[in-house]
Each structure stands twice: as C-alpha cells, then as structure tokens.
C-alpha positions as CSV (number, residue, x, y, z in Angstrom):
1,X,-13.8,-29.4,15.9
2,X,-13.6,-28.3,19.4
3,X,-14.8,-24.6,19.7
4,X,-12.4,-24.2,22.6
5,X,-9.4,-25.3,20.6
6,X,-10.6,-23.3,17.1
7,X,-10.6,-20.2,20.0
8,X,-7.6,-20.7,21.3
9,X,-5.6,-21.1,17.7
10,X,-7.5,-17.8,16.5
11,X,-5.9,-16.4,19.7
12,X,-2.4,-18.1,19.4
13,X,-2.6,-16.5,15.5
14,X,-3.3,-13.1,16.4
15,X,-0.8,-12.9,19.1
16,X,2.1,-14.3,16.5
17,X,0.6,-11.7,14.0
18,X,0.6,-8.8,16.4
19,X,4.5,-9.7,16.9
20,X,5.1,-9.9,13.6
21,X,3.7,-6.5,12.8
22,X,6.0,-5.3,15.0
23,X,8.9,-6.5,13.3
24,X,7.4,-5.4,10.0
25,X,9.7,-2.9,8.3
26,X,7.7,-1.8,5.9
27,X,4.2,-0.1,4.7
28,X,3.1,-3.0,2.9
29,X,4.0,-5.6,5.4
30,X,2.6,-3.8,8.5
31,X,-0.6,-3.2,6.1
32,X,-0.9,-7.1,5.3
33,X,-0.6,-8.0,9.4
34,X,-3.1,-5.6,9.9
35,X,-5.7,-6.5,7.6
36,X,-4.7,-10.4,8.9
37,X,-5.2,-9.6,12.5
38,X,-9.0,-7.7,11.4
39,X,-9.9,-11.1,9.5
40,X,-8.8,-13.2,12.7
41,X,-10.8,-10.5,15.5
42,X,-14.0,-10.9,13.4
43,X,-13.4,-14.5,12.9
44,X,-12.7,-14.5,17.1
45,X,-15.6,-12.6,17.3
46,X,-18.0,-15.1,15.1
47,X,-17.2,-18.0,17.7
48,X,-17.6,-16.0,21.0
49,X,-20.9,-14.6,19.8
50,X,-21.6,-18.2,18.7
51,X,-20.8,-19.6,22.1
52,X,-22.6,-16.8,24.1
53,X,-25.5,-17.8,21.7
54,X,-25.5,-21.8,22.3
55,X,-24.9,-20.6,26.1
56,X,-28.1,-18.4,26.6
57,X,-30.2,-21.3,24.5
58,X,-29.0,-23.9,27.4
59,X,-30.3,-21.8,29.8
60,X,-33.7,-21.8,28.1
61,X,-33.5,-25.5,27.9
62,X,-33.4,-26.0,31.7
63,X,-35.8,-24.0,32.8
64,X,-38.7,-26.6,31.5
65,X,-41.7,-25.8,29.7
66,X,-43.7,-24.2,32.4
C-alpha cells in the first residue's frame, strides 16, 4: 500500500477520533478515544520516521561511491 495514502487515513482517523472525543459524554468513552488517538500518533509516527528514513538513504544513494 501507498505510504502516502496509509498517512493520510491515520490522519483522516485521528481527526474523526479527536471529534468524537469531544462529543464523548462520559469517563469511559473519552478514556477509549484517547487511548485510540495514542495508538494512531505512534502508528503516524512509525510511517513518518519510516519515510524520513527511506528519504535520507536516497540521498546516500546519489551521491555515488566516491
């Protein structure tokens, strides 16, 4: 799968979350959006650090071998 598109559902998902939380009315619902929002930032964070990553190693790539 694209990274882009796995990016921008992770994003699309935390914003409908972050609404949701909002609306939450009690403890134990605003407790389950938050800990579903943390699960979605680290998994955001997982592909960004990925894609930095894979960016910096195409970097390398074109300087040559000398």
């Amino acid at each position: 799968m694209d990274p882009d598109k796995l990016i921008d559902g992770i994003s699309k998902e935390m914003s409908a979350a972050l609404k949701d939380m909002g609306k939450a009315k009690s403890v134990e619902e605003r407790l389950m959006y938050s800990e579903m929002i943390k699960n979605l930032t680290k998994s955001f964070g997982v592909f960004v650090g990925l894609m930095n990553e894979l960016a910096y190693m195409e970097e390398d790539d074109d300087q040559g071998p000398f």
